[in-house]
Structures are given as structure tokens and as C-alpha cells.
VOLUM-495263 format. One line per 5 residues: their letters; for each residue x, y, z of N, C-alpha, C, CB. Coordinates in nm, 3 decimals. Glycine has a CB too. Example, Ala and Ser with C-alpha at 12.3 -4.5 7.8 and 13.67 -1.06 7.14 Angstrom:
BEGIN
as	1.319,-0.569,0.780,1.230,-0.450,0.780,1.320,-0.330,0.780,1.131,-0.447,0.905 | 1.285,-0.225,0.708,1.367,-0.106,0.714,1.290,0.003,0.787,1.408,-0.060,0.572 $
***
This chain:
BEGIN
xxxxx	2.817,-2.228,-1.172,2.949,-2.265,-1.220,3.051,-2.230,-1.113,2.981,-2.195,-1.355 | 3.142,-2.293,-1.093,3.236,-2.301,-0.953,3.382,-2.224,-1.025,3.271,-2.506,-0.883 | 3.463,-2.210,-0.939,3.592,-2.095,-0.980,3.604,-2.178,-1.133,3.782,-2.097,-0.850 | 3.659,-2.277,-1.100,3.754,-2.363,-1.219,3.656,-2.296,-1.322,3.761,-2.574,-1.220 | 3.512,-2.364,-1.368,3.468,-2.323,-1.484,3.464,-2.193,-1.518,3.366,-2.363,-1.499 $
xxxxx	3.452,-2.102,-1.446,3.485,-1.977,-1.462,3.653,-1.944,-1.530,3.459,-1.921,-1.319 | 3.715,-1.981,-1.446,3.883,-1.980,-1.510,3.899,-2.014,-1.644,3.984,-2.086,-1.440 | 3.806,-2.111,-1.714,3.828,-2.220,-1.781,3.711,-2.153,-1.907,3.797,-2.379,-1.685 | 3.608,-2.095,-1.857,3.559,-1.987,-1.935,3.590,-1.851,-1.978,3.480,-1.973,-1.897 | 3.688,-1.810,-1.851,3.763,-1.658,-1.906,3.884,-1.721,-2.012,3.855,-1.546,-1.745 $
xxxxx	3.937,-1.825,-2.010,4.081,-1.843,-2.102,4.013,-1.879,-2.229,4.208,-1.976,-2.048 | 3.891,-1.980,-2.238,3.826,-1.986,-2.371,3.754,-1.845,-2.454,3.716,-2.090,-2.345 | 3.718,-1.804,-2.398,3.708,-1.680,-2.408,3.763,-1.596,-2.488,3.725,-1.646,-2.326 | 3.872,-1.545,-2.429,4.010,-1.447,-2.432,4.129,-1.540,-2.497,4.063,-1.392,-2.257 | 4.089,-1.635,-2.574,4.171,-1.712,-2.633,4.332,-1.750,-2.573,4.172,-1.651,-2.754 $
xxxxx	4.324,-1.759,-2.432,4.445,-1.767,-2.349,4.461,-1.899,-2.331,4.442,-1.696,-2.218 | 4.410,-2.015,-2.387,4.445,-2.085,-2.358,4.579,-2.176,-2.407,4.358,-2.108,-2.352 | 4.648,-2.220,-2.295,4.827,-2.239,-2.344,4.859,-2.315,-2.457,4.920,-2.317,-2.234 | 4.991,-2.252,-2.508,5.008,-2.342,-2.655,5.032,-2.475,-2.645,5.124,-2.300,-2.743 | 5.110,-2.492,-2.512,5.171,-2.638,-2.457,5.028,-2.760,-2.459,5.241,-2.611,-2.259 $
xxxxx	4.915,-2.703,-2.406,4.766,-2.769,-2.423,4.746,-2.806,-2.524,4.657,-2.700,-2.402 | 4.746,-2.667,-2.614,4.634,-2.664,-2.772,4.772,-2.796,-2.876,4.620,-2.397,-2.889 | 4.907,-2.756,-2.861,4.942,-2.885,-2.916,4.926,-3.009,-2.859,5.053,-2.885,-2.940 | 4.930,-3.014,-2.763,4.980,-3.170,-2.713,4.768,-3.270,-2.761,5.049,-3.157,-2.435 | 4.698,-3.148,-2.726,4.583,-3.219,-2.783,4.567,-3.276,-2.937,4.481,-3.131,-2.764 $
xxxxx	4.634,-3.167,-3.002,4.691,-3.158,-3.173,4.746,-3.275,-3.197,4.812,-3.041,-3.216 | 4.863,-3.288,-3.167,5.009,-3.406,-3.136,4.876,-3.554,-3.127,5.143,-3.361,-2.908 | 4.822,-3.572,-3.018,4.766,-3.672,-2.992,4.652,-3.699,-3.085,4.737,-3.666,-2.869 | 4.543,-3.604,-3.145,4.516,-3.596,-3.245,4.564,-3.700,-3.338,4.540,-3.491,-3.266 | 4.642,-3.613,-3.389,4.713,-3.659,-3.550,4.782,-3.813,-3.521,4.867,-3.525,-3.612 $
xxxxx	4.829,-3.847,-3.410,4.817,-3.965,-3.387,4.716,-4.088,-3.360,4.866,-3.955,-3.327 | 4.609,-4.030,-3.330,4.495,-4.091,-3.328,4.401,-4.124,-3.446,4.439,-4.030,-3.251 | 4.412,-4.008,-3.583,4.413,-3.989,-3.666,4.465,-4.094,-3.765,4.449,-3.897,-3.654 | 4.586,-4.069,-3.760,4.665,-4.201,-3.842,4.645,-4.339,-3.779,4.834,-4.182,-3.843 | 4.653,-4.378,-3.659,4.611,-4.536,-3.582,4.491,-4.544,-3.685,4.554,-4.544,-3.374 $
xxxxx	4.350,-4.488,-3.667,4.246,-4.530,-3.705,4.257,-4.525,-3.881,4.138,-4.447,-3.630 | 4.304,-4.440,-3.905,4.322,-4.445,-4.076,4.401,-4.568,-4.139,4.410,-4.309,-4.128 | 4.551,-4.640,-4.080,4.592,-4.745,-4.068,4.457,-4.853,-4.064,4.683,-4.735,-3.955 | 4.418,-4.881,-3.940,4.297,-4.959,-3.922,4.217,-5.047,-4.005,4.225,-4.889,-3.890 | 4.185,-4.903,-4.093,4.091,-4.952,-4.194,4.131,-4.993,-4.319,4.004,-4.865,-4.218 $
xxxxx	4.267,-4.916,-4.361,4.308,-5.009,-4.473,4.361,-5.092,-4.482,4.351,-4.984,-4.541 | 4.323,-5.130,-4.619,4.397,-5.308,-4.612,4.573,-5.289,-4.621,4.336,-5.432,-4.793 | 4.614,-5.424,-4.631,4.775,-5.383,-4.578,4.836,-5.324,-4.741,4.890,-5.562,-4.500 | 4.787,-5.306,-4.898,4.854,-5.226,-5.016,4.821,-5.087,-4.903,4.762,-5.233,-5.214 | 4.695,-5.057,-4.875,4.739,-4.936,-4.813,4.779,-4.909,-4.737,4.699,-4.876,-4.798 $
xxxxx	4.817,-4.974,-4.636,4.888,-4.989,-4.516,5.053,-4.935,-4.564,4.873,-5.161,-4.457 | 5.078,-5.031,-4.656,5.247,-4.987,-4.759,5.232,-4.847,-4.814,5.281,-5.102,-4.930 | 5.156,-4.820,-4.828,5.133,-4.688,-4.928,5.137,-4.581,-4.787,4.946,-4.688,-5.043 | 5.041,-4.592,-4.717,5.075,-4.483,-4.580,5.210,-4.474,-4.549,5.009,-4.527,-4.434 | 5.255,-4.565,-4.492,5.413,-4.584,-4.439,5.492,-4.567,-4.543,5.455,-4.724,-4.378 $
xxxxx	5.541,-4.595,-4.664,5.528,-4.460,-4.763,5.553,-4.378,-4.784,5.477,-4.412,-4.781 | 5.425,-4.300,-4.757,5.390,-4.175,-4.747,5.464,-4.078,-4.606,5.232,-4.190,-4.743 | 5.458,-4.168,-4.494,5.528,-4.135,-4.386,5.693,-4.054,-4.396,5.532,-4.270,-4.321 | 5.720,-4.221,-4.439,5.894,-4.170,-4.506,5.935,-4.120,-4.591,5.976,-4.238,-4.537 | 5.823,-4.038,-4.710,5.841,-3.958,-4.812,5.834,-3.819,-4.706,5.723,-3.981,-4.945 $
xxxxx	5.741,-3.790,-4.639,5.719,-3.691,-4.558,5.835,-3.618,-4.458,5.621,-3.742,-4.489 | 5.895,-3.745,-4.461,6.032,-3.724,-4.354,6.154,-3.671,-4.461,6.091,-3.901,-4.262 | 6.133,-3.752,-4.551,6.276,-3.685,-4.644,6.213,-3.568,-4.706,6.353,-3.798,-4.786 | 6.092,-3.529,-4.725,6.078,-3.369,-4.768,6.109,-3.234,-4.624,5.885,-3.355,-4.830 | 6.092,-3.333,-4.487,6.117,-3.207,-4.402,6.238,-3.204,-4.380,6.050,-3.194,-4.276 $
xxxxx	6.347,-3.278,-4.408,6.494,-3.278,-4.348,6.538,-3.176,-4.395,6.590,-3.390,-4.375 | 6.550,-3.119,-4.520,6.614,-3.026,-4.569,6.549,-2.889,-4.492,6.604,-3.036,-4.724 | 6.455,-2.897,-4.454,6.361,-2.754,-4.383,6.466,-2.735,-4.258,6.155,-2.794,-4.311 | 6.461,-2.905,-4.198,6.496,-2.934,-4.024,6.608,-2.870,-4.049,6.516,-3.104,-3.944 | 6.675,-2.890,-4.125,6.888,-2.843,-4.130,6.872,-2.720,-4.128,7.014,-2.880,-4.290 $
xxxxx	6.763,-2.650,-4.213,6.798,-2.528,-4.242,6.749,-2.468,-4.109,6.739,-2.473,-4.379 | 6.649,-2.465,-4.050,6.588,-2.440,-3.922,6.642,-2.436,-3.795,6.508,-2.513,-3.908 | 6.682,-2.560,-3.789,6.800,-2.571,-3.664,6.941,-2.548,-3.660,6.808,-2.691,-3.619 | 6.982,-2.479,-3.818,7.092,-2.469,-3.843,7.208,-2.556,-3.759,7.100,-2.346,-3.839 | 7.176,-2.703,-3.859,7.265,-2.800,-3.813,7.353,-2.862,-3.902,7.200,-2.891,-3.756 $
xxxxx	7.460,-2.926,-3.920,7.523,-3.015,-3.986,7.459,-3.125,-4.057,7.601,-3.057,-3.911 | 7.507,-3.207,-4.119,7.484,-3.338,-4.168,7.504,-3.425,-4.101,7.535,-3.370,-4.260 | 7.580,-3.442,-3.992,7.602,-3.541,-3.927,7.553,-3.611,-3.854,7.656,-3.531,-3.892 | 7.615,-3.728,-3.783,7.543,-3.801,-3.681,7.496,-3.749,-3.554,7.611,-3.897,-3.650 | 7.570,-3.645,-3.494,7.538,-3.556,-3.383,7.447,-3.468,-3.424,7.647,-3.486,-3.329 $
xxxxx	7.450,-3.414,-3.557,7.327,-3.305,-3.562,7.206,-3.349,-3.624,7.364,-3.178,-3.641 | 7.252,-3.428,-3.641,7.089,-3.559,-3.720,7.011,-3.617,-3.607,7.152,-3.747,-3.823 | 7.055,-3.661,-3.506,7.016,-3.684,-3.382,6.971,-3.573,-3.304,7.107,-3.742,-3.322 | 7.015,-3.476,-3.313,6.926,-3.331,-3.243,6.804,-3.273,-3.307,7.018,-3.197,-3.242 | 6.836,-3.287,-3.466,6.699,-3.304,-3.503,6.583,-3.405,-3.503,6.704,-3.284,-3.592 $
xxxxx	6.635,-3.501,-3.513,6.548,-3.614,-3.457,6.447,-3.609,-3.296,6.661,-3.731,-3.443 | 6.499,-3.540,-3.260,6.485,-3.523,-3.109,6.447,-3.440,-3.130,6.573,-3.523,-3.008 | 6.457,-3.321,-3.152,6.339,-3.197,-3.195,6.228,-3.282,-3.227,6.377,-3.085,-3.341 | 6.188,-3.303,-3.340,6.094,-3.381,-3.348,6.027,-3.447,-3.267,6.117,-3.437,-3.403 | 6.116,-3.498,-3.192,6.012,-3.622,-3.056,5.957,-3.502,-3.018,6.105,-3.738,-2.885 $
xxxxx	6.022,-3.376,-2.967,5.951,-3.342,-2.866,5.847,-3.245,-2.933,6.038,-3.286,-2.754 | 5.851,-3.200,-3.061,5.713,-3.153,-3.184,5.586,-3.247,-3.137,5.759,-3.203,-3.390 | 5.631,-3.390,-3.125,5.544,-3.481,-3.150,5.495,-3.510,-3.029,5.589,-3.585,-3.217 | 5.553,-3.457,-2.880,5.519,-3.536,-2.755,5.576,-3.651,-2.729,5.398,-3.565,-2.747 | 5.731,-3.656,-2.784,5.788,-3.821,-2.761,5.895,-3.764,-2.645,5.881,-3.922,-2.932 $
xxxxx	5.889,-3.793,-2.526,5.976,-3.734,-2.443,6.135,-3.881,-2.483,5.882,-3.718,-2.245 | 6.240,-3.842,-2.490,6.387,-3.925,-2.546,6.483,-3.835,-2.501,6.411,-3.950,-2.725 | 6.553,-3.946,-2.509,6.710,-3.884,-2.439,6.811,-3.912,-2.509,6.757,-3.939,-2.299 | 6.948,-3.887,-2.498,7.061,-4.012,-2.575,7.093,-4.026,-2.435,7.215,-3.970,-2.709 | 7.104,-4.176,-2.451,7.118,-4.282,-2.362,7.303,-4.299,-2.395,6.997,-4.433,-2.407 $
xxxxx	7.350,-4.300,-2.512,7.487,-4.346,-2.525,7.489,-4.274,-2.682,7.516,-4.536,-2.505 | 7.641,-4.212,-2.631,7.716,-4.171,-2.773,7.841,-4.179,-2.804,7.704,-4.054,-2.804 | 7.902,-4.195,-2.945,8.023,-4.228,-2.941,8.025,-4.187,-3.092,8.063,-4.375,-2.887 | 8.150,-4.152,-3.174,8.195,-4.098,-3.271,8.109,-4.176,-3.347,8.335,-4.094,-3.292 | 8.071,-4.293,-3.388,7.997,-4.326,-3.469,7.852,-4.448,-3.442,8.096,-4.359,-3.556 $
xxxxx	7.780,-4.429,-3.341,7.650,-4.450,-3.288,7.620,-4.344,-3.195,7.638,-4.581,-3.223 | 7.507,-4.351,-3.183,7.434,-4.305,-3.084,7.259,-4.326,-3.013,7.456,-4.197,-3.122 | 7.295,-4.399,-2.906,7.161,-4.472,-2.903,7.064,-4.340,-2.843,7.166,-4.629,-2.788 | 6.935,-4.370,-2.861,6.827,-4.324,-2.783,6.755,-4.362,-2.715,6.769,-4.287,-2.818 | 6.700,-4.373,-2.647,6.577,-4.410,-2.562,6.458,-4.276,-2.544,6.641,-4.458,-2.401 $
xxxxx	6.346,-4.384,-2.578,6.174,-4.278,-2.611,6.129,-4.312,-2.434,5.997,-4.386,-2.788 | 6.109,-4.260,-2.357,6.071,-4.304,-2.273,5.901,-4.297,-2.260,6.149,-4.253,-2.188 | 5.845,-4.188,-2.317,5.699,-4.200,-2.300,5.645,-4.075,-2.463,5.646,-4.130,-2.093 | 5.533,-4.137,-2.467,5.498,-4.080,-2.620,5.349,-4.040,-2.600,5.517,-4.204,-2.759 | 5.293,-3.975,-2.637,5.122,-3.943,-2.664,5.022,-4.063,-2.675,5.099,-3.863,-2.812 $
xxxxx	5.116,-4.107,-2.768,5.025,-4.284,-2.845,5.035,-4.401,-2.776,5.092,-4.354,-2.998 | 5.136,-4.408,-2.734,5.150,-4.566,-2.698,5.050,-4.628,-2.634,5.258,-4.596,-2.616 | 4.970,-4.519,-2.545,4.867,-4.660,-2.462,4.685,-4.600,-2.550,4.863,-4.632,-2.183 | 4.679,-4.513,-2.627,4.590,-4.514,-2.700,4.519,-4.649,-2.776,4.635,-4.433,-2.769 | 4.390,-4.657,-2.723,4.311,-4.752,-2.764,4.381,-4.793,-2.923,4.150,-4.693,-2.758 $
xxxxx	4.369,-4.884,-2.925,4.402,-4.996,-3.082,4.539,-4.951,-3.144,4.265,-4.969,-3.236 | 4.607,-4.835,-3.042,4.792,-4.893,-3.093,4.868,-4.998,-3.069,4.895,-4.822,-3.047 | 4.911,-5.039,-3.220,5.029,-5.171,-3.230,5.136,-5.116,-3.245,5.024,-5.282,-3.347 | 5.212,-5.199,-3.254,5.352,-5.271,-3.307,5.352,-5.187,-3.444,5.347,-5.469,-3.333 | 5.241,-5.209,-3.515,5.262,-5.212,-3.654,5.219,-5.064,-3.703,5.177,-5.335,-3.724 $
xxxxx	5.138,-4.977,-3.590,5.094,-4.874,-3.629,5.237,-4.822,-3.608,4.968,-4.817,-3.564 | 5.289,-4.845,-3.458,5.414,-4.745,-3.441,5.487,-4.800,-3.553,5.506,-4.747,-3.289 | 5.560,-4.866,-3.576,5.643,-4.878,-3.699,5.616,-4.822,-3.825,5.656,-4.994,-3.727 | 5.483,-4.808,-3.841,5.456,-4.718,-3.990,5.478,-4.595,-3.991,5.323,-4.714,-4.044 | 5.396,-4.511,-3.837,5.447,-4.381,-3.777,5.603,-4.329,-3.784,5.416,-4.392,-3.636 $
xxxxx	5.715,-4.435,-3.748,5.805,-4.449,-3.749,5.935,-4.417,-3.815,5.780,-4.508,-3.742 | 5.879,-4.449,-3.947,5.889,-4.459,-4.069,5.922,-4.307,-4.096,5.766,-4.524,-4.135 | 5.854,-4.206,-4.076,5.877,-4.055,-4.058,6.029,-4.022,-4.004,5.764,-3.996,-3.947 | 6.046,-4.074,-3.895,6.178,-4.063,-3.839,6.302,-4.105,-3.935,6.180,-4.147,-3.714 | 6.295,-4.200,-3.999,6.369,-4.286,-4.114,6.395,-4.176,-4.230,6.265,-4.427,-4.178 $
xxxxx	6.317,-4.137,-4.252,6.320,-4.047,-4.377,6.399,-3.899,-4.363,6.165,-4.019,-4.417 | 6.395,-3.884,-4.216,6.421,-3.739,-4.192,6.579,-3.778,-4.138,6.299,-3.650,-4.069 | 6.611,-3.895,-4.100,6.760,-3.948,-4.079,6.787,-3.956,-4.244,6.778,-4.121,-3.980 | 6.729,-4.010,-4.336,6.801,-4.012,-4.465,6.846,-3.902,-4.553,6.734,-4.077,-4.537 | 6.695,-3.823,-4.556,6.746,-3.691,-4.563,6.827,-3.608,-4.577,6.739,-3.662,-4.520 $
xxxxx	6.835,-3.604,-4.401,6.985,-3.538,-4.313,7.121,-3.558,-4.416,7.026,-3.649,-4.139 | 7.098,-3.773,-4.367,7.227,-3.798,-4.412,7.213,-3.920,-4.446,7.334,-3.774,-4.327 | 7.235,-3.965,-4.583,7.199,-4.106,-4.646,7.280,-4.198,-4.557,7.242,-4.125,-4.816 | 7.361,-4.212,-4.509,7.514,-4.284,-4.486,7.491,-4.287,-4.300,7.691,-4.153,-4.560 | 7.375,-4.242,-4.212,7.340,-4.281,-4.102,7.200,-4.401,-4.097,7.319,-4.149,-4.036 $
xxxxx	7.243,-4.503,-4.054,7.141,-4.601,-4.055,7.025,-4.576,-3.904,7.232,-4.759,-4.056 | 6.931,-4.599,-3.960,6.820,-4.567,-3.831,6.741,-4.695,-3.794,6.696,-4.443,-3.875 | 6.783,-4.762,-3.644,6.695,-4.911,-3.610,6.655,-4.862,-3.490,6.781,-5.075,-3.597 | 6.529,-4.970,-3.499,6.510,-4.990,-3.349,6.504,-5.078,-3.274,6.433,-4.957,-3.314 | 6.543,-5.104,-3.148,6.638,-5.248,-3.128,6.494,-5.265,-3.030,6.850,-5.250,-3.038 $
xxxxx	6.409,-5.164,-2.969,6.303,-5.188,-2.882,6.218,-5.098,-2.890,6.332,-5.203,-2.761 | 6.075,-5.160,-2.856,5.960,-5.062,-2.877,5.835,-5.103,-2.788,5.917,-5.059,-3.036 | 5.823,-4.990,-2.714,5.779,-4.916,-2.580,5.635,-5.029,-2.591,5.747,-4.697,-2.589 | 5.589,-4.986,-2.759,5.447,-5.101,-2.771,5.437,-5.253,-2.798,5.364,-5.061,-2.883 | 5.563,-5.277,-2.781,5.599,-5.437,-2.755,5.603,-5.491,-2.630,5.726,-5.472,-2.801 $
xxxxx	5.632,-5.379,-2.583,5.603,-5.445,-2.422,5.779,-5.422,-2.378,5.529,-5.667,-2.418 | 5.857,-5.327,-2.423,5.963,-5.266,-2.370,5.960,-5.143,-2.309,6.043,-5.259,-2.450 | 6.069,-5.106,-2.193,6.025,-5.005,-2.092,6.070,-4.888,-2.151,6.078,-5.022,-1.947 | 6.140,-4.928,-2.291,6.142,-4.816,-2.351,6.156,-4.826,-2.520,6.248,-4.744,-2.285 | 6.140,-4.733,-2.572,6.197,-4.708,-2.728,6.346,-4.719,-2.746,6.161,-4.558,-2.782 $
xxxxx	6.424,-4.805,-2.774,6.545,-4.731,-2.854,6.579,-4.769,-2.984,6.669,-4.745,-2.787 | 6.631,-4.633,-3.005,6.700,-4.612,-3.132,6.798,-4.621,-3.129,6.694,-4.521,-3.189 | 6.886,-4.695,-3.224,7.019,-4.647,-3.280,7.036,-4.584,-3.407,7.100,-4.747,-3.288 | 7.126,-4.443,-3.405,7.146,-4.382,-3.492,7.286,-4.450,-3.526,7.129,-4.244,-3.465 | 7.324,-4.490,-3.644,7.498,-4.540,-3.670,7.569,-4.486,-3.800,7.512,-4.720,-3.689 $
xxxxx	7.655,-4.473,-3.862,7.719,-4.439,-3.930,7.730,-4.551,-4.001,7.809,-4.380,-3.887 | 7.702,-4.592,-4.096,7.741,-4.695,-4.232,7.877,-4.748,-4.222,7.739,-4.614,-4.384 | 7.949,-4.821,-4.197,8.071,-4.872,-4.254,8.061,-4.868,-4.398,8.102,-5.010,-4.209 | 8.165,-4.822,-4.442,8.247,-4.784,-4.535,8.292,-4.908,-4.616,8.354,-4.710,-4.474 | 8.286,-4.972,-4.699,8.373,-5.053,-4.724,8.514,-5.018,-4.780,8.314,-5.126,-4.792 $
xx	8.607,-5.108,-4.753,8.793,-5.042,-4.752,8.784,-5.101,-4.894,8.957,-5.128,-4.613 | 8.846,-5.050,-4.943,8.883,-5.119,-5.133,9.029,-5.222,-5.058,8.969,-4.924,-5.319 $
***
């Protein structure tokens, strides 16, 4: 066995091996996980996952606020959102902000070039993000104008604020 396996046998070992590793294998996991679970069901369950996704998201928002001790708002709904990418391995930025939008851009994610990801898996995945913007704050709308697995150079999001209607 040559240095590396040795190195690579003392950290398995001595349980040293880095957290940044043991998730990002996790992260990719659970994404790989859900692609293939999608897969196989037919599209009632396909609705029922995605779903399940955005039920998942509006049960963690109230955790996320309390955790990151943030506001309701569009600025602090977007920082949690972004926490998240980077929980998940979605490296994003805000690309543009203004009192009431704020775009994002995903620039690279765990999943995207994983064997048999669509369009349709990311959008169900997605769906998580939706829930944890509603959550937050019913009255911020969450789109995505592009997606990385469509064949765009990037993800974006817009986070926006609802117009109001004036009586």
C-alpha cells in the first residue's frame, strides 16, 4: 500500500475523515436517491413526491427563521434560501437586488450532470425551495426564469414581492 492508502487508512480509521467530504457524498446521495425514486413512479406519484417536497419546505421555514435568526422578508428569505443551496451543494449568488426582487443565479449543483437528471426531476426537487419561500413569507413569489438542466449556464431565481392590489 503506497503513502495515499495509508493516509486514507489512518483517517478511516481514526474517524478523521472531513465533514466537508462525509456531506457533500450525503448531499449527492439524497439527490441521487430522489432522481431514481422519481424514475420509477408513475407521474400520481411523481405529484405526490413534489408534494411532499414542498410540504417539507414549509415545515423547515419556521426552524430556518428561528436558526438563522432572520426576518420575514425578502432579504432574509433569500439568505435562507441560500443557506440551503449551500446545505445542499448548490453553489448561488444574488446576481441583482432591489427593494422588491431579487434575482439569483445557481451556478453549479451536485445533481445536475448525474446520470438520468431532468428538467422534471429538478423541478420536483425544487419544489423544496418554494415551500421554504412560502413559509418564510406567503406574499414572496418564487420562479425560475432558467435551469442549469435545460441547457442554461445557469439557474435563476427570482425572489419578488407580490403586488398588492390598490382598492
Amino acid at each position: 500500500m503506497g503513502v495515499k492508502g495509508r493516509l486514507v487508512e489512518f483517517l478511516v480509521e481514526y474517524d478523521l475523515i472531513p465533514a466537508r467530504v462525509r456531506w457533500r457524498k450525503s448531499a449527492s446521495g439524497v439527490g441521487r436517491l430522489f432522481n431514481d425514486i422519481f424514475t420509477i413512479l408513475d407521474e400520481d406519484g411523481r405529484k405526490s413526491l413534489t408534494k411532499l417536497m414542498y410540504e417539507w419546505g414549509l415545515h423547515d421555514a419556521d426552524r430556518l427563521t428561528k436558526t438563522l435568526e432572520i426576518n420575514k422578508d425578502l432579504h432574509s428569505a433569500t439568505i435562507a434560501l441560500m443557506a440551503m443551496h449551500r446545505v445542499f451543494g448548490i453553489k448561488s449568488h444574488v446576481a441583482k437586488e432591489d427593494s422588491s426582487e431579487i434575482v439569483i443565479h445557481a451556478t453549479q449543483c451536485l445533481w445536475k450532470d448525474k446520470n438520468g437528471w431532468t428538467p422534471k426531476t429538478c423541478g420536483a426537487i425544487s419544489t423544496y425551495e418554494a415551500g421554504v419561500i412560502e413559509g418564510i413569507n406567503p406574499s414572496i413569489e418564487h420562479i425560475y426564469t432558467k435551469r442549469r438542466s435545460q441547457g442554461d449556464s445557469v439557474c435563476e431565481l427570482i425572489l419578488r414581492t407580490a403586488k398588492v392590489a390598490q382598492p
